[in-house]
Backbone bond lengths (Angstrom), bond angles and torsions (degrees), N, CA, C in turn:
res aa  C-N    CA-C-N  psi(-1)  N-CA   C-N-CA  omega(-1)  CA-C   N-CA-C  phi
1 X - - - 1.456 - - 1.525 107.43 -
2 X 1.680 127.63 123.82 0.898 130.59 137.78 1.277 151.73 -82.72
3 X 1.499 111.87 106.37 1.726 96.52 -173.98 1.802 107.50 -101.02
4 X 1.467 97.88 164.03 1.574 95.02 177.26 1.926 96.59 -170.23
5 X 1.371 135.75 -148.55 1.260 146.15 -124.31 1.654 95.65 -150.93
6 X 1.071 129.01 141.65 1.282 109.96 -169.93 1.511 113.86 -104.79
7 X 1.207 121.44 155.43 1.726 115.10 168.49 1.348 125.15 -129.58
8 X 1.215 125.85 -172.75 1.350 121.56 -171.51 1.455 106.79 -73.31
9 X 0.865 132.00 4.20 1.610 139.75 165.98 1.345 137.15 -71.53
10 X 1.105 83.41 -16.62 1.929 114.36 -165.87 1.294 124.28 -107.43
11 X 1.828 103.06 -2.95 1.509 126.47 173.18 1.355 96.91 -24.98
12 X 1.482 123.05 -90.90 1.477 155.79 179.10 1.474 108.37 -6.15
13 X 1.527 97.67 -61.66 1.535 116.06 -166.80 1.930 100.73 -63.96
14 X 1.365 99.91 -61.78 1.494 103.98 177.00 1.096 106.29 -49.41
15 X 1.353 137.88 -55.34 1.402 131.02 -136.08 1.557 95.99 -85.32
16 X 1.597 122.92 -18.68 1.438 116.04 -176.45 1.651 102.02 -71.13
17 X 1.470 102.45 -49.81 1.534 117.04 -155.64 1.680 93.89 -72.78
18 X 1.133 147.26 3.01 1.483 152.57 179.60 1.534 86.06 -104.32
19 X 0.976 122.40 -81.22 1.612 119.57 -175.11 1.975 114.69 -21.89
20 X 1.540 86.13 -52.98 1.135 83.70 -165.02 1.617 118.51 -88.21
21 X 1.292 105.87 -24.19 1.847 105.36 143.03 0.873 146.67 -84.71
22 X 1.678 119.66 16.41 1.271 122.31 -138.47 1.954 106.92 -162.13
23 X 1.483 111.30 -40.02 1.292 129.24 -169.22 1.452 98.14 79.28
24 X 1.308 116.18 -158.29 1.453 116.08 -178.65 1.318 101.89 -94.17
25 X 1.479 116.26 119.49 1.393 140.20 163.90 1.818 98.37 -105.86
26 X 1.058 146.52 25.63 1.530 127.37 174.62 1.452 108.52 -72.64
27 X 1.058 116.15 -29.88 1.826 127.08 166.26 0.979 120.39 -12.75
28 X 1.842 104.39 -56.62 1.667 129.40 -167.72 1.076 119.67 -74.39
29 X 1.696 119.72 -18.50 1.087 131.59 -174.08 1.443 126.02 75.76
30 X 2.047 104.13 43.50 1.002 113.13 -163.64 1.745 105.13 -78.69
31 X 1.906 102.14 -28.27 1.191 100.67 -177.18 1.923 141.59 -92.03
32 X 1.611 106.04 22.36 1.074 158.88 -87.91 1.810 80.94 -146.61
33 X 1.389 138.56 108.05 1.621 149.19 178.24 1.797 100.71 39.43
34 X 1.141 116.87 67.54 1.242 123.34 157.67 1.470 128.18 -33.08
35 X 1.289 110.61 -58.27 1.469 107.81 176.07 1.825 125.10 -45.45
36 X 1.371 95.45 101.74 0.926 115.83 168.42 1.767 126.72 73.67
37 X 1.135 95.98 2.58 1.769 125.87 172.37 1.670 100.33 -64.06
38 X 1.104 143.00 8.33 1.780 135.68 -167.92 1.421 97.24 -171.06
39 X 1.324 108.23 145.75 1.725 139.93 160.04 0.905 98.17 -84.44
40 X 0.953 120.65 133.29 1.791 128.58 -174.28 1.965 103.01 -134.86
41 X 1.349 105.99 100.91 1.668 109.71 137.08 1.207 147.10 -84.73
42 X 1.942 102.11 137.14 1.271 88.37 -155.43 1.756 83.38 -121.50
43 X 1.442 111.04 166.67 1.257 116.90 179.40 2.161 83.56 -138.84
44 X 1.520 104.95 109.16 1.186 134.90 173.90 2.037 93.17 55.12
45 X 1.438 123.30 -83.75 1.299 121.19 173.45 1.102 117.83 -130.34
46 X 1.622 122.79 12.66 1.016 134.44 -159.14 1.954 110.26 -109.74
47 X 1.448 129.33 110.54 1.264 126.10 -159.34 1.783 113.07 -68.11
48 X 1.101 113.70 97.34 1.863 105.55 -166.83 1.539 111.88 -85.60
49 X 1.434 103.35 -15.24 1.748 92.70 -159.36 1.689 85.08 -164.34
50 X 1.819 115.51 145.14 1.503 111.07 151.71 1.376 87.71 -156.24
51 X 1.553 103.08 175.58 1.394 132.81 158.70 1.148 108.75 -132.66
52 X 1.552 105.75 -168.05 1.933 119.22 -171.73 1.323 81.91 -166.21
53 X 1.912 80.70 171.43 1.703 97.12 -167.04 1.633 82.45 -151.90
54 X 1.189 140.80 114.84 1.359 139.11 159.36 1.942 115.43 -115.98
55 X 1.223 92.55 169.52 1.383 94.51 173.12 1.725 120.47 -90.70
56 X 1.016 116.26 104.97 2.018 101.62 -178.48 1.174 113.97 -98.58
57 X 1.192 121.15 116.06 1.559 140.88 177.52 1.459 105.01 -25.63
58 X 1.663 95.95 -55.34 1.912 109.92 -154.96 1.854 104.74 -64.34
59 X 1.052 95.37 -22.48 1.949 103.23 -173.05 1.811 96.63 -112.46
60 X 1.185 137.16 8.32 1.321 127.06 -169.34 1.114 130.38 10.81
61 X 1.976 106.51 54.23 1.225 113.89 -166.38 1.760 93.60 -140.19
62 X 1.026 110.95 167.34 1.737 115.23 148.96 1.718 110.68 -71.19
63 X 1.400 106.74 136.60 1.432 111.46 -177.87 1.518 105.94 -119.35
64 X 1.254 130.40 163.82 1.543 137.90 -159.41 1.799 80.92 -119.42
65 X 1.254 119.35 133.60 1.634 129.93 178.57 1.356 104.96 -128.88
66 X 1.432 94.82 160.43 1.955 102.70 156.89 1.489 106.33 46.03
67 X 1.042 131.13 27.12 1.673 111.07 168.06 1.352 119.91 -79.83
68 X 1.260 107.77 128.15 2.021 121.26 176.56 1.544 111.74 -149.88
69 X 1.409 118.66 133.46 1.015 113.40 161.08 1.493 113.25 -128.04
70 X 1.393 124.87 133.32 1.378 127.36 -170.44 1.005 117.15 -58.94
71 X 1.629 119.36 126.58 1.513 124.02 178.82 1.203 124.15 -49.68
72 X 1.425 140.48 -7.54 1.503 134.39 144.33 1.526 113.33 -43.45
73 X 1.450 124.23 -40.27 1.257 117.75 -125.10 2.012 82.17 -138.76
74 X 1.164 105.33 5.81 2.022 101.45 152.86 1.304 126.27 -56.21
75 X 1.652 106.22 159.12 1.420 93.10 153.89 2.084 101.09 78.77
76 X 1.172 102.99 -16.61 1.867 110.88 177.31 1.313 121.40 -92.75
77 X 1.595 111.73 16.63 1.543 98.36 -171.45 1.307 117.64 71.17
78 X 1.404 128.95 -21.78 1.272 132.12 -172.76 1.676 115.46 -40.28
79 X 1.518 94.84 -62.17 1.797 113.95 175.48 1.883 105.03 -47.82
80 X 1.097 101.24 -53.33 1.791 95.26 -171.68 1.368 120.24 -71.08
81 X 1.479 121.02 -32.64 1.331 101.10 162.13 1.853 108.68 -60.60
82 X 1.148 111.49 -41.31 2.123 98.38 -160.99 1.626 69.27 -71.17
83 X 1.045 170.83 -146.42 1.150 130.12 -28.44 1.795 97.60 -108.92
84 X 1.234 115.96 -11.80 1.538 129.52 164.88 1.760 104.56 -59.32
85 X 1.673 106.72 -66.16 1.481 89.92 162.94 1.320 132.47 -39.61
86 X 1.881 118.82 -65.72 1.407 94.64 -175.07 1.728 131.90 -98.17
87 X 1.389 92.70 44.79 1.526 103.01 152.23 1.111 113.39 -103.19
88 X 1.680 133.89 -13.61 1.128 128.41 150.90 1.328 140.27 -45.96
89 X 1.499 111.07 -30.83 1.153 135.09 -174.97 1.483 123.98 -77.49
90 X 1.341 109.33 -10.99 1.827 116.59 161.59 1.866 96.34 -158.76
91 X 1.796 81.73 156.88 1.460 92.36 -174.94 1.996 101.33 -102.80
92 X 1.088 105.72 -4.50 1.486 115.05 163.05 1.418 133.88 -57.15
93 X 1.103 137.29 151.24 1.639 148.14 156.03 1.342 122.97 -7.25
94 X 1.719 133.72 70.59 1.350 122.68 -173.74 1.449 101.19 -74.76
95 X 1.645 103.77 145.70 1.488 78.25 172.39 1.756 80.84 -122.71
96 X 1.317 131.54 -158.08 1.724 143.14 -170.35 1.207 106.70 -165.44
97 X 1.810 118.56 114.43 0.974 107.84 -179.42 2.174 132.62 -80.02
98 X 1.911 80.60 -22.13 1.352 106.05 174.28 1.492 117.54 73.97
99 X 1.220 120.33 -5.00 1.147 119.42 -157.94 2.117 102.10 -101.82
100 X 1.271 94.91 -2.79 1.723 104.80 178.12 1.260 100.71 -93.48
C-alpha cells in the first residue's frame, strides 16, 4: 500500500473512485485545486481509498471531505491510517461533515 498527498494528476484516479462511491459529485467541486487537498491510497497503481481536509469558511474550522474507500479494500485499516495522517496535518479545529 501506498499512501501519499494528492496532485493535479490524480484528477482521473479520484474522479473514478468518487463515481464509484459517490455517483457524480464533480458539482461540489470535489475535483477542484488538487494539490495536495487528499490522502491518497494506493494498492500497486490502483486508487483504493482517500480523504481530504479543507478549510470551510461556514464552520471556521478545517473540515474532513470526500472520504471512500472501495469495497474490495474495507475492513483493512486502510481508513485509519489516512485519517491518523490527516489529523496530523493541523493542530486546529477538525470539524466532519459526515454527510459525504
Amino acid at each position: 500500500m501506498h499512501i501519499r498527498l494528492s496532485t493535479e494528476a490524480d484528477k482521473s484516479s479520484i474522479s473514478t473512485l468518487m463515481s464509484y462511491c459517490f455517483g457524480d459529485r464533480e458539482q461540489y467541486g470535489a475535483l477542484d485545486d488538487l494539490n495536495g487537498r487528499y490522502i491518497l491510497a494506493f494498492d500497486e497503481d490502483i486508487l483504493v481509498a482517500m480523504t481530504g481536509i479543507i478549510f470551510n469558511t461556514d464552520y471556521n474550522a478545517f473540515e474532513i471531505d470526500w472520504t471512500c474507500t472501495h469495497p474490495q479494500y474495507q475492513r483493512r485499516g486502510i481508513m485509519h491510517e489516512l485519517f491518523k495522517r490527516v489529523c496530523n496535518l493541523t493542530d486546529e479545529v477538525i470539524y466532519c461533515s459526515c454527510w459525504r
